[in-house]
C-alpha positions as CSV (number, residue, x, y, z in Angstrom):
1,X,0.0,0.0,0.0
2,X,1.5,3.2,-1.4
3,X,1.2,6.2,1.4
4,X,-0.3,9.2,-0.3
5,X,0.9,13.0,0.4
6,X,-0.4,14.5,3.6
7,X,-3.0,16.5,2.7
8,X,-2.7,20.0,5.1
9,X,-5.9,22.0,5.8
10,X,-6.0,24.9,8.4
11,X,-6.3,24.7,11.7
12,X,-7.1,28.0,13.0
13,X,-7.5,31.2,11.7
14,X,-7.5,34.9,13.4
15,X,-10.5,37.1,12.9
16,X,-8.0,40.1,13.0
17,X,-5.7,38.9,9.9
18,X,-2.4,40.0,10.5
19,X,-1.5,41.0,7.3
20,X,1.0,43.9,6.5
21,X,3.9,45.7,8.1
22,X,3.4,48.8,10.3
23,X,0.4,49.7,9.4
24,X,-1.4,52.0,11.6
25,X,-5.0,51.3,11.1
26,X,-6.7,52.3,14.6
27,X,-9.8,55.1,14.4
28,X,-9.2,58.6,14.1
29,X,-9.8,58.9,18.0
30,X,-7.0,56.7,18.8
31,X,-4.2,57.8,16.8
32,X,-3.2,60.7,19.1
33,X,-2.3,57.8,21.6
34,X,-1.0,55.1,19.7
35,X,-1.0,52.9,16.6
36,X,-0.6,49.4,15.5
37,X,2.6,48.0,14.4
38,X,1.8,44.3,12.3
39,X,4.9,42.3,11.9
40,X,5.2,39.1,9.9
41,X,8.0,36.0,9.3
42,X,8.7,32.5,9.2
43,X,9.7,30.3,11.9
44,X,9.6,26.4,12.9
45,X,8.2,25.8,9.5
46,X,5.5,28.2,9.6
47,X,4.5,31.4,10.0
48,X,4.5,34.2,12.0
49,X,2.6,37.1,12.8
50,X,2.3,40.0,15.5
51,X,0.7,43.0,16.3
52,X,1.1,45.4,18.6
53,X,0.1,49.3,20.2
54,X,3.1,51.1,19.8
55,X,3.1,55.3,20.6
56,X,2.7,57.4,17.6
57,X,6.3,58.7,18.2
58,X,7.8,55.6,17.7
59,X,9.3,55.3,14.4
60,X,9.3,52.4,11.4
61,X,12.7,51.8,11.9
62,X,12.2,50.8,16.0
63,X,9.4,48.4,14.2
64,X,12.3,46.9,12.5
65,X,14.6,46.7,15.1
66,X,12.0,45.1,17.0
67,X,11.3,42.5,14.3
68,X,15.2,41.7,14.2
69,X,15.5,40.7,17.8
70,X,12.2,38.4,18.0
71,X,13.5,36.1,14.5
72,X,17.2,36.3,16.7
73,X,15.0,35.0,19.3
74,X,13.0,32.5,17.5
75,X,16.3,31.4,15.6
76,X,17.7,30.5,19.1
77,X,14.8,28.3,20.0
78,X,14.9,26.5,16.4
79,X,18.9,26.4,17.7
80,X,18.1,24.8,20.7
81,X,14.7,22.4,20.2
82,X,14.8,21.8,16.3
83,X,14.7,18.1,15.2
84,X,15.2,19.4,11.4
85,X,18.4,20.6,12.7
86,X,21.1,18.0,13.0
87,X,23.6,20.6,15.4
88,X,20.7,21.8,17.0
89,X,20.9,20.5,21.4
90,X,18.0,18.3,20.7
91,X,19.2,16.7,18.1
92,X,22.4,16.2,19.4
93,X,21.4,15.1,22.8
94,X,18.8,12.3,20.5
95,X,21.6,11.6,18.4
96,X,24.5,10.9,21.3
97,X,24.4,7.2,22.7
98,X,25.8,8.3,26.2
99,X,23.6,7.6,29.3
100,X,25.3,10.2,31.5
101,X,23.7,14.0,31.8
102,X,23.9,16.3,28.6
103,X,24.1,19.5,29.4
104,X,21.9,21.7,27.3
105,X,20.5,25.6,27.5
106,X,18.6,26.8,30.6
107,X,15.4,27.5,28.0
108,X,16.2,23.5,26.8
109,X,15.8,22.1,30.2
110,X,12.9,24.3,31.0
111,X,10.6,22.5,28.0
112,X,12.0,19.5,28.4
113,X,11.0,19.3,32.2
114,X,7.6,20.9,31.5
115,X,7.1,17.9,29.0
116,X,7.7,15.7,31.9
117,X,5.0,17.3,34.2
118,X,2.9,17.4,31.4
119,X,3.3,13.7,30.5
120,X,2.8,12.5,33.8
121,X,-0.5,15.1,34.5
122,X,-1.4,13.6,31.7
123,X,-1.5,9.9,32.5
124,X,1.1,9.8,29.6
125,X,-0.6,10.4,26.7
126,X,1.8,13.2,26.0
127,X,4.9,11.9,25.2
128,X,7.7,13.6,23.9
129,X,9.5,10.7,22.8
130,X,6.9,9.6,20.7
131,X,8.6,10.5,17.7
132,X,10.2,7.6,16.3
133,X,6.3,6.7,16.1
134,X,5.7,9.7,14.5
135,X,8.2,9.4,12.0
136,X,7.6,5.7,11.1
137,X,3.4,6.6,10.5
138,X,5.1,9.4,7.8
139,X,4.9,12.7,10.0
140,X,8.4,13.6,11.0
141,X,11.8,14.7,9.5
142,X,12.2,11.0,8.3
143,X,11.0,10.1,4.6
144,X,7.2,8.6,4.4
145,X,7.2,5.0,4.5
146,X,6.1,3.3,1.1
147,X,3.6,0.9,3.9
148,X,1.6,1.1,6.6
149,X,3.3,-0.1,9.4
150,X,2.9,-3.7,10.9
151,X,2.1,-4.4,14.4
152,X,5.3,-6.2,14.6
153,X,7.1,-3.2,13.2
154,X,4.8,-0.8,16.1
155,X,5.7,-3.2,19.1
156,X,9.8,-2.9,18.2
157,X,9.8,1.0,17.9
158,X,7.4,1.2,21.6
159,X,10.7,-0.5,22.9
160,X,12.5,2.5,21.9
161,X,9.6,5.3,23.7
162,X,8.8,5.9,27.0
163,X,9.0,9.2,28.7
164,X,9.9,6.8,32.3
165,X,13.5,6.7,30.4
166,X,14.0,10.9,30.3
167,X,15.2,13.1,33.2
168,X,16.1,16.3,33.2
169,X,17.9,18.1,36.6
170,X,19.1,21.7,36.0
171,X,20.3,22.3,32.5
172,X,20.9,19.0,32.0
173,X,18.9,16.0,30.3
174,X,19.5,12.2,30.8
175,X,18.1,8.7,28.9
176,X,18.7,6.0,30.1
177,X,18.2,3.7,26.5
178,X,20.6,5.2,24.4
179,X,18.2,5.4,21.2
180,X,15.6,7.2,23.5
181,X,14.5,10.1,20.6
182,X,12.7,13.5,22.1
183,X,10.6,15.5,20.0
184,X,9.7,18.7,21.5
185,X,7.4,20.2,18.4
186,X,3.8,19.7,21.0
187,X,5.0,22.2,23.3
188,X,7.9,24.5,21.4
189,X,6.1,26.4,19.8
190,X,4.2,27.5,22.7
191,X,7.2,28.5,24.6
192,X,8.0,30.5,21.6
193,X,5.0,32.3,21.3
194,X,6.1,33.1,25.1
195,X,9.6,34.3,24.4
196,X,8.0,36.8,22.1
197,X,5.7,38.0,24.6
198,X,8.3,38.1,27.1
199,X,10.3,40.4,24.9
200,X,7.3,42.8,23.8
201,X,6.7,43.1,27.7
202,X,10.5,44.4,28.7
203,X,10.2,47.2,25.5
204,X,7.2,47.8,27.4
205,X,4.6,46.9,25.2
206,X,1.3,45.6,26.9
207,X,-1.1,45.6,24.2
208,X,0.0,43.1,21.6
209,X,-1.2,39.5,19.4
210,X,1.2,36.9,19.0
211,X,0.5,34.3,16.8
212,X,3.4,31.1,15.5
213,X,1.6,28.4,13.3
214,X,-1.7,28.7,15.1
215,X,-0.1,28.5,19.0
216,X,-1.3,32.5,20.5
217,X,-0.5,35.0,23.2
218,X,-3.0,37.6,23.7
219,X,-2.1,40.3,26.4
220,X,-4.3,44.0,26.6
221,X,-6.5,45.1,23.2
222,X,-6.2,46.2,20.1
223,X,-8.2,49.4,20.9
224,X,-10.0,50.8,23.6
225,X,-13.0,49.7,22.5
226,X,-12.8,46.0,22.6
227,X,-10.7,42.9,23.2
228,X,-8.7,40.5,21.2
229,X,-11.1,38.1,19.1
230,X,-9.8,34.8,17.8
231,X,-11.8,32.8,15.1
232,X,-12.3,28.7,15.8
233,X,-12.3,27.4,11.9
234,X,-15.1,24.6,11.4
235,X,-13.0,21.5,11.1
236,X,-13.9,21.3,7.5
237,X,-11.7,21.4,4.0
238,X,-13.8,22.6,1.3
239,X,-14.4,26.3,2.9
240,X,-13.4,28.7,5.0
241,X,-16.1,29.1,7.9
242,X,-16.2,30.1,11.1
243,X,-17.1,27.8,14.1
244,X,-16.9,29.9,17.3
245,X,-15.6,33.6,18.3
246,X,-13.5,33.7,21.5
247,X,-11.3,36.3,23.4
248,X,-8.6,35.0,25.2
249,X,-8.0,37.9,27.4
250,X,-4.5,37.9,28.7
251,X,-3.6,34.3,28.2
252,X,-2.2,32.1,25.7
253,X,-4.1,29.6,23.3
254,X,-3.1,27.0,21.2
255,X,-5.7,24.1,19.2
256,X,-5.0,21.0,18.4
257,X,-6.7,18.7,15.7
258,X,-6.6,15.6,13.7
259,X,-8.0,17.5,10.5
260,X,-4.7,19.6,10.1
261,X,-2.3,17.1,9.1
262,X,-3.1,13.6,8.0
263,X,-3.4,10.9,5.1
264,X,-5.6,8.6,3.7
265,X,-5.1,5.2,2.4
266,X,-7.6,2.5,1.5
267,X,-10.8,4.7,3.0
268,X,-8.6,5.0,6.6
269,X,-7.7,8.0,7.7
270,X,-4.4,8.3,9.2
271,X,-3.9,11.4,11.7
272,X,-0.4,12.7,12.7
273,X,-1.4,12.5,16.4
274,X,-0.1,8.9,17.6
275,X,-1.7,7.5,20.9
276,X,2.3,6.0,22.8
277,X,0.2,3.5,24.3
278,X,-1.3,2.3,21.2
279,X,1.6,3.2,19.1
280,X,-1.3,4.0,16.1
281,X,-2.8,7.3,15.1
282,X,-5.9,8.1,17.1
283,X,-9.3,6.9,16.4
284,X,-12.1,8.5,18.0
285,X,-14.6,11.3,17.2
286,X,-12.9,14.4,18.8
287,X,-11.7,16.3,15.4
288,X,-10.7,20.0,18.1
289,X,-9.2,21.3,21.4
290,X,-8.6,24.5,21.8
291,X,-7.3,25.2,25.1
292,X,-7.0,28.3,27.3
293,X,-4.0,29.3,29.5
294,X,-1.5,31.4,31.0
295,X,1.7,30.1,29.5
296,X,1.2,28.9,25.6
297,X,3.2,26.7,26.1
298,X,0.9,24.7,28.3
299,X,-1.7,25.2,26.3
300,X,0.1,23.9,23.4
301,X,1.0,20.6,25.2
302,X,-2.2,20.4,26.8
303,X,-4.4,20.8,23.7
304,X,-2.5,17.8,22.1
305,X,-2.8,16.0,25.1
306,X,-6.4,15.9,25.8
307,X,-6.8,15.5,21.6
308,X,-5.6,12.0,22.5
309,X,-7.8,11.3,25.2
310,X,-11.1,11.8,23.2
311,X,-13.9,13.3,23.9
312,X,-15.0,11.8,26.8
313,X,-12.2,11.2,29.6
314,X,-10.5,14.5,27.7
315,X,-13.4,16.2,28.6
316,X,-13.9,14.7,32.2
317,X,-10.1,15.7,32.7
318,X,-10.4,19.2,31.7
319,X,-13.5,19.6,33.9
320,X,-11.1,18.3,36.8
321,X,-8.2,20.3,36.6
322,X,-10.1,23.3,35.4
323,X,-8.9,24.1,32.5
324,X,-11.0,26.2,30.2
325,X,-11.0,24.0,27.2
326,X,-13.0,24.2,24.0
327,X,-14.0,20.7,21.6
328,X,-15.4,19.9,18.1
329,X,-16.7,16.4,18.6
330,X,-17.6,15.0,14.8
331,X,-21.4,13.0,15.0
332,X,-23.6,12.1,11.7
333,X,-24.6,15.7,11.6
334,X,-21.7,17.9,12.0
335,X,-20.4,19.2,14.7
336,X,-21.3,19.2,18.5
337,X,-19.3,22.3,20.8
338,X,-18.4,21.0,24.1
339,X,-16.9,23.2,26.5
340,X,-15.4,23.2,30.1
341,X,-17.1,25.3,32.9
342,X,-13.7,27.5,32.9
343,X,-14.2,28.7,29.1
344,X,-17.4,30.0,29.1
345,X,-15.7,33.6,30.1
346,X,-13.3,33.6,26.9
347,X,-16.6,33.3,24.4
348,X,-17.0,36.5,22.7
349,X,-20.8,37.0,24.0
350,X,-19.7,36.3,27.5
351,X,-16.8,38.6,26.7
352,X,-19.5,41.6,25.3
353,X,-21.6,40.7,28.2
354,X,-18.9,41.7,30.8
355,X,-18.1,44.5,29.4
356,X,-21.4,46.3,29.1
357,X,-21.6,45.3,32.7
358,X,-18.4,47.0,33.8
359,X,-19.4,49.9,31.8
């Protein structure tokens, strides 16, 4: 069985498109005060975009300068984390055969050790060092297999996984199996997302939209006059429609799904998130999680995490830990919305609601 070509749809699109450089587009009444600043690039294999409220006084050239130091900054987490990049830590730590600590960047051992937490919050489902799974279904840096793996072929690669077999103390990690392979891509681009917004918060900017490949930080508004609004896509690849309208305040976001990235062969459909207790792609009826958070990087791990549970114990965990989590469950209809307790402030009605409130 020939593998065909992944077939990539969107995942999740901003209702304020971030299109343009330094463009001040605000109303009339606002631009004594401030403007907004759009920035745009490419990063971890995908794209970038920002905006911000900069004063009027600041010029295009302190735009640019700005722009320079974030792709510096994202260069050194694609330095650090990459698995494209065969000098990058990561991939020299997966690549070294020594059991003894490897000592990596501060910012390395950060993710690394908020993977573990995850994982084991998690019950394990998210697993960083999944990826030898993940490239032999077709979805990594490896080349797509010409088969669909054997259950034989599974079972050998699971002796290679496990996240029991990674420590990390200080800025060090440790395996002990020496082909123990981490993947870091569920939860780095999160922490990049936060980098930026770390940076645009010591130039003192506290009104800004960061966005990498879908993962967001939202801190402030764009004008006085109302929040931050991000657009949930409808799971669906003929057209572009919108499923739900959110504001996530001052937090970070981040949606996983098994419609982004996936294959079909035989009437199957294979998805690029793989269940490390199954060793497969999942298979359940759970297409969405967007999930709500302080650090994107959380939410980044967290929405993958719970998108392997399925609907039903994902749901009953986010309820639990109380985490404001938003999911697209697929039924012979369409789509059902199921949300946690904790997200019914981010929706943009309960958003408007509050405000008139206040007001």
């Amino acid at each position: 069985m020939i593998i065909k070509q992944a077939k990539w749809l969107a995942l999740l699109a901003l209702a304020i498109f971030l299109t343009g450089c330094f463009q001040t587009n605000l109303p009339q009444s606002t631009l004594a005060e401030s403007s907004m600043v759009k920035l745009q690039g490419r990063t971890m294999g995908t794209t970038y975009h920002i905006s911000y409220l900069s004063a009027v006084k600041a010029s295009e050239q302190q735009a640019k300068a700005h722009q320079v130091n974030i792709d510096q900054l994202l260069e050194l987490v694609n330095d650090q984390m990459s698995t494209y990049r065969s000098d990058s830590e990561l991939s020299r730590f997966n690549s070294s055969r020594s059991l003894e600590p490897f000592p990596v960047s501060h910012d390395t051992a950060i993710v690394v050790q908020a993977a573990i937490k995850l994982s084991y919050l998690t019950d394990k489902k998210l697993d960083v060092t999944v990826g030898p799974l993940v490239n032999l279904w077709g979805f990594g840096p490896d080349m797509r297999p010409e088969t669909i793996p054997s259950d034989a072929v599974i079972a050998q690669i699971k002796q290679r996984i496990g996240i029991d077999h990674l420590t990390s103390e200080g800025d060090y990690l440790q395996k002990d199996i020496s082909e123990l392979y981490v993947d870091l891509s569920t939860i780095a681009k999160g922490f990049g997302v936060d980098q930026v917004a770390q940076y645009l918060e010591s130039e003192d900017i506290t009104n800004y939209l960061v966005e990498i490949g879908g993962e967001i930080r939202a801190k402030g508004k764009p004008t006085p006059e109302r929040d931050w609004i991000i657009a949930i896509e409808k799971p669906v690849s003929d057209e572009r429609v919108v499923q739900q309208l959110i504001s996530p305040l001052d937090n970070g976001l981040a949606t996983s799904g098994d419609y982004r990235i996936y294959y079909e062969e035989n009437g199957r459909r294979f998805s690029h998130i793989i269940d490390p207790n199954t060793g497969q792609p999942i298979n359940h009826k759970l297409v969405s999680v967007t999930v709500i958070h302080p650090s994107s990087m959380m939410a980044d791990g967290l929405s993958t995490s719970i998108m392997i549970m399925g609907p039903e114990v994902g749901f009953a965990f986010a309820q639990d830990q109380g985490l404001a989590v938003f999911m697209l469950i697929k039924t012979d209809k369409g789509f059902n919305e199921v949300y946690t307790d904790s997200f019914k402030p981010f929706l943009v009605s309960a958003v408007q609601d509050k405000a008139k409130v206040t007001q």
